[in-house]
PDB file of the backbone (N, CA, C, O) and the ligand in Angstrom, with CONECT records:
HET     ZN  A 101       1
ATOM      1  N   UNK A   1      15.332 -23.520  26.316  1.00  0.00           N
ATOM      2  CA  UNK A   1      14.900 -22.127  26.136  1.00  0.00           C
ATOM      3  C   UNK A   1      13.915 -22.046  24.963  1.00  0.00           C
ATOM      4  O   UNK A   1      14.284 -22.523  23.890  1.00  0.00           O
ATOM      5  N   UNK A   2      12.427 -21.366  25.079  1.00  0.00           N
ATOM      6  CA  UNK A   2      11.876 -21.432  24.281  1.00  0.00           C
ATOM      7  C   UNK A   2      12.085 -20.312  23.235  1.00  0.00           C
ATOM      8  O   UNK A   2      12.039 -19.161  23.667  1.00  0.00           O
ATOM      9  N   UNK A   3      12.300 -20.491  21.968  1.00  0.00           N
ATOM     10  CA  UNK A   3      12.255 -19.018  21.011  1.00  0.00           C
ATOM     11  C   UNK A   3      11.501 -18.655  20.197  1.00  0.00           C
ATOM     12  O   UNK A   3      11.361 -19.121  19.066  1.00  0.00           O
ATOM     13  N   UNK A   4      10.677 -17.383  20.912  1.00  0.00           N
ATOM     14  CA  UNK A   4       9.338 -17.117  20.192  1.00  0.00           C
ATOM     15  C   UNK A   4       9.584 -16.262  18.861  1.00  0.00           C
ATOM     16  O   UNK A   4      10.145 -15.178  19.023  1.00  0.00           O
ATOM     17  N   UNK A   5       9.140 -16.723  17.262  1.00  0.00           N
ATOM     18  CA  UNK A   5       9.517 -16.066  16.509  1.00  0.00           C
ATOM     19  C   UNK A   5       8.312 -15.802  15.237  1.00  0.00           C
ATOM     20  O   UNK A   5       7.403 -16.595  15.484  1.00  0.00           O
ATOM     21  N   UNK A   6       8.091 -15.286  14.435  1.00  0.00           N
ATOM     22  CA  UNK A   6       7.317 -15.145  13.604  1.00  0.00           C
ATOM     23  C   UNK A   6       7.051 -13.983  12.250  1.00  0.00           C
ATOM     24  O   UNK A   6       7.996 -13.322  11.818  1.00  0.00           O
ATOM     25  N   UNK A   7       6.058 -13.895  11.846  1.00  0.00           N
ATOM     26  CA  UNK A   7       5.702 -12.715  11.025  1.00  0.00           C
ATOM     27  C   UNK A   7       4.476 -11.905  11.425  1.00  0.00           C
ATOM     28  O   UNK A   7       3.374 -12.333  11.770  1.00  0.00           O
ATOM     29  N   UNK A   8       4.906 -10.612  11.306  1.00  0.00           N
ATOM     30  CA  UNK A   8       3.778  -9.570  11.547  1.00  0.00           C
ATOM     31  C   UNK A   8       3.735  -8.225  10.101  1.00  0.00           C
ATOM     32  O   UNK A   8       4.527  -7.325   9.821  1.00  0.00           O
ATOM     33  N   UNK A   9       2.745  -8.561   9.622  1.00  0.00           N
ATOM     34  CA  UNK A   9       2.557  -7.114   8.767  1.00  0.00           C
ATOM     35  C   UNK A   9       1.856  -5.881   9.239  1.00  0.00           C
ATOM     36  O   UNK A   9       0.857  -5.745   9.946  1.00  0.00           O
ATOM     37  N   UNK A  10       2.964  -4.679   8.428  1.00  0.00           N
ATOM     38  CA  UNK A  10       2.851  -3.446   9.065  1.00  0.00           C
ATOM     39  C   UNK A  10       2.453  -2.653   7.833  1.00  0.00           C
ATOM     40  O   UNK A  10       3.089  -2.681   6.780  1.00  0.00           O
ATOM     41  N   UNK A  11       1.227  -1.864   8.071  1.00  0.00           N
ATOM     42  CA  UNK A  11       0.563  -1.829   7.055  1.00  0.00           C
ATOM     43  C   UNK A  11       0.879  -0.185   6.830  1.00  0.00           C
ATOM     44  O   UNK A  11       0.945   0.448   7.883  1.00  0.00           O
ATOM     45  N   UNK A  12       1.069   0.534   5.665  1.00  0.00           N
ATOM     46  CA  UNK A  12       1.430   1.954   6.368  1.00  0.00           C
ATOM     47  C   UNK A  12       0.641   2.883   4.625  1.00  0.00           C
ATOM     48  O   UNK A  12       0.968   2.667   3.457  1.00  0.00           O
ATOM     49  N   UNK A  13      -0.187   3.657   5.052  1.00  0.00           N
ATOM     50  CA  UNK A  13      -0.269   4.424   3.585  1.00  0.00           C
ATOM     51  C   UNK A  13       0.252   5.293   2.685  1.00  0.00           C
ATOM     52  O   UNK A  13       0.445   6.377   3.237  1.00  0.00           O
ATOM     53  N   UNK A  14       0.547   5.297   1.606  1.00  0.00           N
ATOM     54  CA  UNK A  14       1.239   6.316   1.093  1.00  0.00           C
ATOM     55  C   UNK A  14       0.899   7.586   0.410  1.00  0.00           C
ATOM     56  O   UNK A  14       1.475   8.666   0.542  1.00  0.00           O
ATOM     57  N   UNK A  15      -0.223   7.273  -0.418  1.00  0.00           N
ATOM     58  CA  UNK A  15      -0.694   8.597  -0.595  1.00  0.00           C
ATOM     59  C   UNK A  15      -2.320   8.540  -1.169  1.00  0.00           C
ATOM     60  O   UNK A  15      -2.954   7.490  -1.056  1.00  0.00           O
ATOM     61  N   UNK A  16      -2.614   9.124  -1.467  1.00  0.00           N
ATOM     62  CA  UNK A  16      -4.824   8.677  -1.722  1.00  0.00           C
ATOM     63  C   UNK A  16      -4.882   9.765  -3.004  1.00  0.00           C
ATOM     64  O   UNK A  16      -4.870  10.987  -3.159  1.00  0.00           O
ATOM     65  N   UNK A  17      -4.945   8.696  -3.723  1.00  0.00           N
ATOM     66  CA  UNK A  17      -5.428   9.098  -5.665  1.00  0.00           C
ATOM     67  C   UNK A  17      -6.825   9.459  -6.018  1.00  0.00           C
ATOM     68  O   UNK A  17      -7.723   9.117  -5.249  1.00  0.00           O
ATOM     69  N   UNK A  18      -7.031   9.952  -6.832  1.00  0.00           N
ATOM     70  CA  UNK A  18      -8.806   9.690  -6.973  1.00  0.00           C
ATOM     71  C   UNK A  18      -8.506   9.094  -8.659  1.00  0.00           C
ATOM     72  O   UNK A  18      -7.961   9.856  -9.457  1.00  0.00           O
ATOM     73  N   UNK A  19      -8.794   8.107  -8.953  1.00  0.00           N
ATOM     74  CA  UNK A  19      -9.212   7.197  -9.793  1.00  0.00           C
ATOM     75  C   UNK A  19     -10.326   6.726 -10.634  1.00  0.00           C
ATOM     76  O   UNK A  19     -11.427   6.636 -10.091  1.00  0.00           O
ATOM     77  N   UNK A  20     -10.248   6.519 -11.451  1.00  0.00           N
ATOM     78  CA  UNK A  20     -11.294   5.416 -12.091  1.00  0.00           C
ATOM     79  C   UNK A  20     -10.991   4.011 -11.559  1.00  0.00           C
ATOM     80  O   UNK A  20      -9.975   3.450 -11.971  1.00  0.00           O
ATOM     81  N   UNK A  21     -11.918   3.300 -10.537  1.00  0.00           N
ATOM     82  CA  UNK A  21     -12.160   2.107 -10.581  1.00  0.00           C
ATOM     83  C   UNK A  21     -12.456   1.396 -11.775  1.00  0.00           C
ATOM     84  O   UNK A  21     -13.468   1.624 -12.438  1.00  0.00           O
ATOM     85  N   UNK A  22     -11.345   0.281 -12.161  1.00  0.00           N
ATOM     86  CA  UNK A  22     -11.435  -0.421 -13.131  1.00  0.00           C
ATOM     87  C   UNK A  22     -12.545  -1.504 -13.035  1.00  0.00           C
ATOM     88  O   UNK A  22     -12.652  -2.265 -13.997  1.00  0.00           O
ATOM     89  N   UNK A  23     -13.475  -1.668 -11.856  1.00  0.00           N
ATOM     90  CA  UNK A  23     -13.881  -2.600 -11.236  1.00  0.00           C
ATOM     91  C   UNK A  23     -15.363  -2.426 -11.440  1.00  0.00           C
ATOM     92  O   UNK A  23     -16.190  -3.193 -11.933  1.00  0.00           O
ATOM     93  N   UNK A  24     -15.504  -0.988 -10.836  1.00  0.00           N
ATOM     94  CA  UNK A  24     -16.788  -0.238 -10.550  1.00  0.00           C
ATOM     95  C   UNK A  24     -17.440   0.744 -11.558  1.00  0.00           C
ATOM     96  O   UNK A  24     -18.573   0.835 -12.030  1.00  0.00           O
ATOM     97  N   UNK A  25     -16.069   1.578 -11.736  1.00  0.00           N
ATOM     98  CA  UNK A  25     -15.825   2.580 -13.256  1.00  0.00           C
ATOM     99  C   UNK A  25     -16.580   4.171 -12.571  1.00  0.00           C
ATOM    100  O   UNK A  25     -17.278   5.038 -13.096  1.00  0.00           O
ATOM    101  N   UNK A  26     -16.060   4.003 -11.263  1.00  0.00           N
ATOM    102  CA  UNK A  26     -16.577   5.024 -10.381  1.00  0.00           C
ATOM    103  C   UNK A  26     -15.436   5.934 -10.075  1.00  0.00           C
ATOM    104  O   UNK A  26     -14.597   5.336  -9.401  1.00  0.00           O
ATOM    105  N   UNK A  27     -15.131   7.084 -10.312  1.00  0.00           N
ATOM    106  CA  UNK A  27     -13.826   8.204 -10.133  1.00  0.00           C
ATOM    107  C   UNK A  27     -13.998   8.126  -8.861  1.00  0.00           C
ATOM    108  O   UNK A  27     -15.178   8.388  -8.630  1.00  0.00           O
ATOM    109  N   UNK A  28     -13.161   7.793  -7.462  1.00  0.00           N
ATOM    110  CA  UNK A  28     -13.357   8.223  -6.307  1.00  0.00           C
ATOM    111  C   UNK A  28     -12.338   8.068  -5.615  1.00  0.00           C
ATOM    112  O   UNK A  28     -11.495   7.651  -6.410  1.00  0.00           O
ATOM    113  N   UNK A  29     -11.741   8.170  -4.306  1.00  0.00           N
ATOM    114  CA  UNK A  29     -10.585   8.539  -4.044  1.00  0.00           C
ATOM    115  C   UNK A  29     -10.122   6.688  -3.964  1.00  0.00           C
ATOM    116  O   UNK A  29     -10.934   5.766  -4.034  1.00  0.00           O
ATOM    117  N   UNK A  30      -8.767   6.567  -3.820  1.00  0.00           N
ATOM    118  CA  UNK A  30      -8.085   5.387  -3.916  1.00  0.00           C
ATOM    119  C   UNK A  30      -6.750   5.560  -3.242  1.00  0.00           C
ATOM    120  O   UNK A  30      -5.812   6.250  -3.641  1.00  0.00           O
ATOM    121  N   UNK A  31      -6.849   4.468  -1.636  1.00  0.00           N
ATOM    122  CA  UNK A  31      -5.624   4.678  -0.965  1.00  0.00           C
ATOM    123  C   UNK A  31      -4.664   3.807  -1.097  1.00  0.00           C
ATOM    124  O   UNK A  31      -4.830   2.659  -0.687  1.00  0.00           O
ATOM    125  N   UNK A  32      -3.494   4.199  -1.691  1.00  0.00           N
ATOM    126  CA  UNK A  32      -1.841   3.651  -1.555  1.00  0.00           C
ATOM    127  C   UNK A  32      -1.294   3.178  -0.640  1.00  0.00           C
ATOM    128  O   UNK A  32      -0.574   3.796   0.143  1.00  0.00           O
ATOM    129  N   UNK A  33      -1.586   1.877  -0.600  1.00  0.00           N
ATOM    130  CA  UNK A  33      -0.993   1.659   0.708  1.00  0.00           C
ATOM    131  C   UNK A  33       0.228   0.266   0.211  1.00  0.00           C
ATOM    132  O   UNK A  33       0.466  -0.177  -0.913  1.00  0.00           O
ATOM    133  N   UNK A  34       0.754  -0.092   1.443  1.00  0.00           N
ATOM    134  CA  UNK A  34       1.927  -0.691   1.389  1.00  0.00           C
ATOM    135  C   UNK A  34       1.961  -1.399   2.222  1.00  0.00           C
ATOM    136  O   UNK A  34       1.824  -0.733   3.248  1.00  0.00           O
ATOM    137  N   UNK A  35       2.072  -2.469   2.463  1.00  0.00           N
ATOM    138  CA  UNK A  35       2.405  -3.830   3.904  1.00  0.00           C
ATOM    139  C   UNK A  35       3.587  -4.503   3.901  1.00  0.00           C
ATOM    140  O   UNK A  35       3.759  -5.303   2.982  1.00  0.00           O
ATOM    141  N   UNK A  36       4.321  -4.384   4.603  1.00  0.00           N
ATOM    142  CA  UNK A  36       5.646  -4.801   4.642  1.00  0.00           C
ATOM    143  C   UNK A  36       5.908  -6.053   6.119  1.00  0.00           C
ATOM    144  O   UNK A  36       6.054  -5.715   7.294  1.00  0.00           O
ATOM    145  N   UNK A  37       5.902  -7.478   5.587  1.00  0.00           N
ATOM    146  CA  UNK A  37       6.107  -8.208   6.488  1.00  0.00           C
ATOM    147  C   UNK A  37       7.643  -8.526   7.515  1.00  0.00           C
ATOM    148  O   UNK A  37       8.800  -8.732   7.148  1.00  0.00           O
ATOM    149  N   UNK A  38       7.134  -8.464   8.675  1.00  0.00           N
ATOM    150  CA  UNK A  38       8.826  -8.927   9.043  1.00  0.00           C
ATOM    151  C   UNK A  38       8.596  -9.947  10.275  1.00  0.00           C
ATOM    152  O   UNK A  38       7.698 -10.362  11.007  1.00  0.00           O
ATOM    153  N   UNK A  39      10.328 -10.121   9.974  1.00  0.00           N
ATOM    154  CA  UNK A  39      10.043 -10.884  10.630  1.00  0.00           C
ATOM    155  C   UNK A  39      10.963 -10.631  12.145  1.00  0.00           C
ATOM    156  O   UNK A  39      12.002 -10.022  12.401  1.00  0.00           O
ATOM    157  N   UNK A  40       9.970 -11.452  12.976  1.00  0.00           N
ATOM    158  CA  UNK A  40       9.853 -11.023  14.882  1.00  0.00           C
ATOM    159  C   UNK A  40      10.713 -12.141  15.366  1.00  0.00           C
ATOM    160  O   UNK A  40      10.670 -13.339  15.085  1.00  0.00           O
ATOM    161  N   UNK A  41      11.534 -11.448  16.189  1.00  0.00           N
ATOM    162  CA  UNK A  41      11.786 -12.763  17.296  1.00  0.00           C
ATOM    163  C   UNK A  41      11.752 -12.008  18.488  1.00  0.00           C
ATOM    164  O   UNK A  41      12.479 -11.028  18.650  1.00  0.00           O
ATOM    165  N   UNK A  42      10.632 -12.566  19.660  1.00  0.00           N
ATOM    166  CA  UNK A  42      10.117 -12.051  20.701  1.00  0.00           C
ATOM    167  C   UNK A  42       9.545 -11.143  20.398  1.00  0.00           C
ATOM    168  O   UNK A  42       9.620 -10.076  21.007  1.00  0.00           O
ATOM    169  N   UNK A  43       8.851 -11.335  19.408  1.00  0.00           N
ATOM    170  CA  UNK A  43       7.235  -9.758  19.191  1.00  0.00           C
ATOM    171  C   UNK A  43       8.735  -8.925  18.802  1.00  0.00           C
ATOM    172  O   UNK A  43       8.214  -7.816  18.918  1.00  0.00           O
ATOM    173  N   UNK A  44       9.965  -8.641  18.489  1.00  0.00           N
ATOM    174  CA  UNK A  44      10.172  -7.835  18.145  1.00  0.00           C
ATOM    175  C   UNK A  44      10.845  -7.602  16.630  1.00  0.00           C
ATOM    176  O   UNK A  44      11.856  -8.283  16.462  1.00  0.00           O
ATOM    177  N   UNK A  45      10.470  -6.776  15.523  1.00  0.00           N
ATOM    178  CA  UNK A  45      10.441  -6.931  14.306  1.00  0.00           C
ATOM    179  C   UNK A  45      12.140  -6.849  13.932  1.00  0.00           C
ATOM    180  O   UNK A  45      12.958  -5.977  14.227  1.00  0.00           O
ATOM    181  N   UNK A  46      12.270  -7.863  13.322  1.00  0.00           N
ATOM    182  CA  UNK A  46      13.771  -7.688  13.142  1.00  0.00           C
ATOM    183  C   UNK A  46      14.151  -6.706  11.508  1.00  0.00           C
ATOM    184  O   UNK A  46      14.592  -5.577  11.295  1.00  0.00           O
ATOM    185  N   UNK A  47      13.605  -8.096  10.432  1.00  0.00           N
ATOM    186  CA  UNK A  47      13.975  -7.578   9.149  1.00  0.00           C
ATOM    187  C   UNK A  47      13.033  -7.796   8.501  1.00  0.00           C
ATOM    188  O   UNK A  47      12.330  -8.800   8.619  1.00  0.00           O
ATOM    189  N   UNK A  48      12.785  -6.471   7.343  1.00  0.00           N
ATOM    190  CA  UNK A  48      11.528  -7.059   5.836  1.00  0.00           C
ATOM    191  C   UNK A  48      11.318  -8.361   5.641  1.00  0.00           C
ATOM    192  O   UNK A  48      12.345  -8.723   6.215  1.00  0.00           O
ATOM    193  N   UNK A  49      10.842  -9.325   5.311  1.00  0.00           N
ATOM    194  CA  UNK A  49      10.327 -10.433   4.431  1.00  0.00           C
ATOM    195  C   UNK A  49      10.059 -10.181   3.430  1.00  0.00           C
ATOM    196  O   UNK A  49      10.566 -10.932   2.597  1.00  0.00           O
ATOM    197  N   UNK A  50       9.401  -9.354   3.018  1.00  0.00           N
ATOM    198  CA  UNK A  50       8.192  -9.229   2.036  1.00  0.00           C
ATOM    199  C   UNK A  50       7.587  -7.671   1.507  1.00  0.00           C
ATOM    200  O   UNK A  50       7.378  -6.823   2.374  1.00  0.00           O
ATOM    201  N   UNK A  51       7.449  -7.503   0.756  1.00  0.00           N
ATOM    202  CA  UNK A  51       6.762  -6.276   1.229  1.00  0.00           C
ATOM    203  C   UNK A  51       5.481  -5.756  -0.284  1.00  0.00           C
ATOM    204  O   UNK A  51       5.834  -5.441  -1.421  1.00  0.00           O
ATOM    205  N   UNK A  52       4.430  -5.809   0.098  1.00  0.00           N
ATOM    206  CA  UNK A  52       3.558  -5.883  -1.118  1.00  0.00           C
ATOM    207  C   UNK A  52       2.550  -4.176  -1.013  1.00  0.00           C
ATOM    208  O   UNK A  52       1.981  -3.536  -0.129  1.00  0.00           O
ATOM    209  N   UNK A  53       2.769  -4.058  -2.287  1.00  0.00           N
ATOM    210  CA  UNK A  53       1.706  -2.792  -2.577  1.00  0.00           C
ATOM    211  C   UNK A  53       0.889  -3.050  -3.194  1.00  0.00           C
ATOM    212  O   UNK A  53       0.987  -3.750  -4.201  1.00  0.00           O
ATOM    213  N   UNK A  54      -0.527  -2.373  -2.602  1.00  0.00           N
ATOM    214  CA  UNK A  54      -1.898  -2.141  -3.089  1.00  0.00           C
ATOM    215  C   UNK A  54      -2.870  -1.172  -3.322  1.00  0.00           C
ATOM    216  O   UNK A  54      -3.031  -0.754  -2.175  1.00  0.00           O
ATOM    217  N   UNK A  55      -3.566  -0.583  -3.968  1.00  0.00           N
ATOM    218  CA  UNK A  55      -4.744  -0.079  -4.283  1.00  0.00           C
ATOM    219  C   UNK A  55      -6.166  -0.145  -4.070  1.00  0.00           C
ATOM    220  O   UNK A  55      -6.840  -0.846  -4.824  1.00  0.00           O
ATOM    221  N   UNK A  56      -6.727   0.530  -3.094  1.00  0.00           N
ATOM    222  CA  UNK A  56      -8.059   0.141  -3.120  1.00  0.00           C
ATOM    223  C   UNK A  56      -9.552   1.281  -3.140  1.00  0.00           C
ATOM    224  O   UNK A  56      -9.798   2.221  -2.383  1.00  0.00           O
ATOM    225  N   UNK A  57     -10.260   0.807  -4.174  1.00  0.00           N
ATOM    226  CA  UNK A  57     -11.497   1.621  -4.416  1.00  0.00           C
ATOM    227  C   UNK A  57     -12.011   1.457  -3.452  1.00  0.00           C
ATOM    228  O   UNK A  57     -12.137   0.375  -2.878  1.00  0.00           O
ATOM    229  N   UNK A  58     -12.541   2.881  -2.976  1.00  0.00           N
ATOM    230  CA  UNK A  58     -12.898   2.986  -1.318  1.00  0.00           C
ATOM    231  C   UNK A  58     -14.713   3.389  -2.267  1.00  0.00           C
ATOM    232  O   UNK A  58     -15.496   4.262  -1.893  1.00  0.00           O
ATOM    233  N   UNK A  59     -14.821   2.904  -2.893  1.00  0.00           N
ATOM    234  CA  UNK A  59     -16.639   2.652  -3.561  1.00  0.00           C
ATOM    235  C   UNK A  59     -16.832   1.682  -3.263  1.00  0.00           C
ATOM    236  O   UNK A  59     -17.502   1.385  -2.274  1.00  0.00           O
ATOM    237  N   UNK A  60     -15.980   0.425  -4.502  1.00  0.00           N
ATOM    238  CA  UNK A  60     -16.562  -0.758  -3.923  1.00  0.00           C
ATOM    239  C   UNK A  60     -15.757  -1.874  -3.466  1.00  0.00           C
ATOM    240  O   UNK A  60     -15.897  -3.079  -3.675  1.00  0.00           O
ATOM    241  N   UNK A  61     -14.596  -1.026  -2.581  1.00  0.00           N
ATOM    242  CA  UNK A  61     -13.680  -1.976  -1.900  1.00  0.00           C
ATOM    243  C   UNK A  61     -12.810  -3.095  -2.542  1.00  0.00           C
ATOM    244  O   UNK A  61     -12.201  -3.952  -1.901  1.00  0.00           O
ATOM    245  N   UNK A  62     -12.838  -2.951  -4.112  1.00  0.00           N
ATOM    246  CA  UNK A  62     -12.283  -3.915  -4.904  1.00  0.00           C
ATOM    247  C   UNK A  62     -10.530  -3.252  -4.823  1.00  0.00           C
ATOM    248  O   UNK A  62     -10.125  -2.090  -4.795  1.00  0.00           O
ATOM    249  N   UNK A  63      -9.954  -4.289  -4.809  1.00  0.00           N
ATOM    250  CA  UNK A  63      -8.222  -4.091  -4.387  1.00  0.00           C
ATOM    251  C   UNK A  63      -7.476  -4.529  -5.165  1.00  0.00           C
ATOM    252  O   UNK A  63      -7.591  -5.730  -5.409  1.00  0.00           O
ATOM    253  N   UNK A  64      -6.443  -3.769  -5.851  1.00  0.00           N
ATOM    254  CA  UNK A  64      -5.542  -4.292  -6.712  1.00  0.00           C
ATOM    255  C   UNK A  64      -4.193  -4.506  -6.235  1.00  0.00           C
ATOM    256  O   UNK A  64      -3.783  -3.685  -5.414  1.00  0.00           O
ATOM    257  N   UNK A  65      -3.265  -5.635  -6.654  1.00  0.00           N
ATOM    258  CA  UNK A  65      -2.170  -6.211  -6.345  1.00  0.00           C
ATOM    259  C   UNK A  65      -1.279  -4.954  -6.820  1.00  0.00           C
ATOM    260  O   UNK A  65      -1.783  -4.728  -7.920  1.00  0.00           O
ATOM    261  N   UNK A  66      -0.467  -4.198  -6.683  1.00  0.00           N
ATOM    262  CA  UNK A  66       0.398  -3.701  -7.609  1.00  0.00           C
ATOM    263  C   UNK A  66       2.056  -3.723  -7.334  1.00  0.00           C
ATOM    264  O   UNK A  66       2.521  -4.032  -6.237  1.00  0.00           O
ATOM    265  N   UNK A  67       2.849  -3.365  -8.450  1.00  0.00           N
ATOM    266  CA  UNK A  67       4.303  -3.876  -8.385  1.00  0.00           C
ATOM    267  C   UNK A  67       5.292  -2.875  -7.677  1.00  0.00           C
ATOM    268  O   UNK A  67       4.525  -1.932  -7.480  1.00  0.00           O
ATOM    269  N   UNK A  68       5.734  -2.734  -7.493  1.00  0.00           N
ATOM    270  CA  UNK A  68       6.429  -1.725  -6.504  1.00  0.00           C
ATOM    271  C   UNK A  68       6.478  -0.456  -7.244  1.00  0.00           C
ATOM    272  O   UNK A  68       5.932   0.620  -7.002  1.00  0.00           O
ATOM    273  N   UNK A  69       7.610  -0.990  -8.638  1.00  0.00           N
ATOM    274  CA  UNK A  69       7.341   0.364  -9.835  1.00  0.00           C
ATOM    275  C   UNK A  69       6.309   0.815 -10.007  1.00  0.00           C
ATOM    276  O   UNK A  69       6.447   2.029  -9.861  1.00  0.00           O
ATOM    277  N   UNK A  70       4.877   0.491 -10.337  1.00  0.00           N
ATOM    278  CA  UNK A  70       3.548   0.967 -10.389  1.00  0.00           C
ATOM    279  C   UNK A  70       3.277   1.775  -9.394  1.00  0.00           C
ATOM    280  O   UNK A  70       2.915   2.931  -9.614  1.00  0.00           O
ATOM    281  N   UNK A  71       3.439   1.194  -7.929  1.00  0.00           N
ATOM    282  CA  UNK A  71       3.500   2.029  -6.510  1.00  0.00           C
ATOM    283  C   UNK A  71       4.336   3.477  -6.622  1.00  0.00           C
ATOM    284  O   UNK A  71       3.772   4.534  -6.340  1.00  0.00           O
ATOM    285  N   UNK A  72       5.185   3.448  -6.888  1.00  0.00           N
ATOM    286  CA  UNK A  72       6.418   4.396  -7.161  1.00  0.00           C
ATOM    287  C   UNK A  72       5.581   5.399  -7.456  1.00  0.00           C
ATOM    288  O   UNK A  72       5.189   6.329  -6.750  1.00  0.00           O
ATOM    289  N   UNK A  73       5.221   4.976  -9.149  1.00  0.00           N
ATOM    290  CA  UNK A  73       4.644   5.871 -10.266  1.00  0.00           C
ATOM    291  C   UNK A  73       3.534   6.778  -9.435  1.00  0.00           C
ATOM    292  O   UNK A  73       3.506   7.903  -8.936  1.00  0.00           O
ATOM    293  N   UNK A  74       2.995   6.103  -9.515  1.00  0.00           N
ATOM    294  CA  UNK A  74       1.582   6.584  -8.671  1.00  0.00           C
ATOM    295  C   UNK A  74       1.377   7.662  -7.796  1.00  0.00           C
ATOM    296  O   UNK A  74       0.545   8.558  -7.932  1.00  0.00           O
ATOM    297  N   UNK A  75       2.514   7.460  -6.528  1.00  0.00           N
ATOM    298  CA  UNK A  75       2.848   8.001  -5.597  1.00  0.00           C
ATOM    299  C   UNK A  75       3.237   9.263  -5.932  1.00  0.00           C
ATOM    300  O   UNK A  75       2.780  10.253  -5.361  1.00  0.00           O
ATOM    301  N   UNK A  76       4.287   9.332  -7.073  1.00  0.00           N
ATOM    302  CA  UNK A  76       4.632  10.847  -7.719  1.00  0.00           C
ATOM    303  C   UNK A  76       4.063  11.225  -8.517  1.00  0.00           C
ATOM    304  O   UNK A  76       4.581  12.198  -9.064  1.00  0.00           O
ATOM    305  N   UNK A  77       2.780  10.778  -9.062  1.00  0.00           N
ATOM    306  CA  UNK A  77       1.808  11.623  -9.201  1.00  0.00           C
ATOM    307  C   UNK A  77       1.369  12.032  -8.301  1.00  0.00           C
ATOM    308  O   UNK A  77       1.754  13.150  -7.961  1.00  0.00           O
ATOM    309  N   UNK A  78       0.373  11.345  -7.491  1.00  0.00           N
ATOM    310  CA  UNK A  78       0.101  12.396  -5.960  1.00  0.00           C
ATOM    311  C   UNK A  78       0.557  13.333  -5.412  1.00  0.00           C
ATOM    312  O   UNK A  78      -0.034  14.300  -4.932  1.00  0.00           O
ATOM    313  N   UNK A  79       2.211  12.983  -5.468  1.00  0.00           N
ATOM    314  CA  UNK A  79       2.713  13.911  -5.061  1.00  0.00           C
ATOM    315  C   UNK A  79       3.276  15.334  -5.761  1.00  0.00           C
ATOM    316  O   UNK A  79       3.832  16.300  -5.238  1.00  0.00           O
ATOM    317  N   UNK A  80       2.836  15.019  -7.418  1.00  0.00           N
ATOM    318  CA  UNK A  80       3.795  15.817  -7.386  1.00  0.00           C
ATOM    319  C   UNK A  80       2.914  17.194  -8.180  1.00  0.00           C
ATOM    320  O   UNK A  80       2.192  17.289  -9.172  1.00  0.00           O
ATOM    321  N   UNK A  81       3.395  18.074  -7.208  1.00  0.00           N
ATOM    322  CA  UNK A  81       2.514  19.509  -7.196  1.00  0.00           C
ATOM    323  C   UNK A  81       1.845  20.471  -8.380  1.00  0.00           C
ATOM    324  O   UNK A  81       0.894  21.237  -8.222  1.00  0.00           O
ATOM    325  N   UNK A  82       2.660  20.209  -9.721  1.00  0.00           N
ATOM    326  CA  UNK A  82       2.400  20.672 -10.939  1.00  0.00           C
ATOM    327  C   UNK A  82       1.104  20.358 -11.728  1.00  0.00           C
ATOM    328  O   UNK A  82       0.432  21.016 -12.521  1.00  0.00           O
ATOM    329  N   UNK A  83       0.985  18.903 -11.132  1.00  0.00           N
ATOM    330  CA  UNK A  83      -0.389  18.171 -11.174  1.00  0.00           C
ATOM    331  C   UNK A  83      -1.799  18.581 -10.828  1.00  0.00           C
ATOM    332  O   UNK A  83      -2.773  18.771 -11.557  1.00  0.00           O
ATOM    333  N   UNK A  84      -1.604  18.690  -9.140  1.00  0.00           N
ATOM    334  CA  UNK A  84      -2.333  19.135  -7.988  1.00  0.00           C
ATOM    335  C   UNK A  84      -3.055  20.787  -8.589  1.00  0.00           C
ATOM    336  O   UNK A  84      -4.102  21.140  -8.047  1.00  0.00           O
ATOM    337  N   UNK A  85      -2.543  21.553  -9.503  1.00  0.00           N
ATOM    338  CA  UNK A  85      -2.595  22.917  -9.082  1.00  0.00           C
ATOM    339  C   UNK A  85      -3.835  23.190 -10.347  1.00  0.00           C
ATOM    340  O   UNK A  85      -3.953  22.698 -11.470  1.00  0.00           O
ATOM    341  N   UNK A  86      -4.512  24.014  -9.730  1.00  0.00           N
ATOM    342  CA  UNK A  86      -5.660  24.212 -10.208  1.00  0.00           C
ATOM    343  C   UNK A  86      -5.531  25.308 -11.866  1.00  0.00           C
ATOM    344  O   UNK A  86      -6.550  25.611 -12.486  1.00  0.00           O
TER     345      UNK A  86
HETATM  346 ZN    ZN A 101     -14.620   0.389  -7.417  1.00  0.00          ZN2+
END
């Protein structure tokens, strides 16, 4: 019996910052995103592997690694409304 098994990342966004590119030094928006690998047996995703968060300046496409806590942080800023309000 053959058993087909592997990894697939699922890439999903979380929320879009506007930033200073540390890269570029350009304020422009910056999407939160998150990829979480798992792993498949028969194309079908069983459990996490892995799961890595990133940042990326949508100027000049430069991408930062970031730590989950950093992700966190970030995210509730975006989200959180006291911020947002004019
Ligand atoms: Zn940039």
């Amino acid at each position: 019996m053959l058993i087909i098994f592997g990894l697939k990342g699922y890439a999903e966004q979380l929320a879009m910052l506007t930033l200073v590119c540390a890269h570029c030094h350009n304020s422009c928006a910056h999407p939160l995103s998150r990829v979480v690998t798992k792993f498949t047996l028969f194309f079908v995703p069983l459990f996490p592997v892995r799961t890595e968060h990133s940042i990326q300046c949508t100027y000049c496409g430069a991408a930062s690694r970031l730590t989950k806590d950093q992700a966190e942080d970030l995210r509730r800023q975006a989200w959180d409304p006291a911020r947002n309000r004019p």
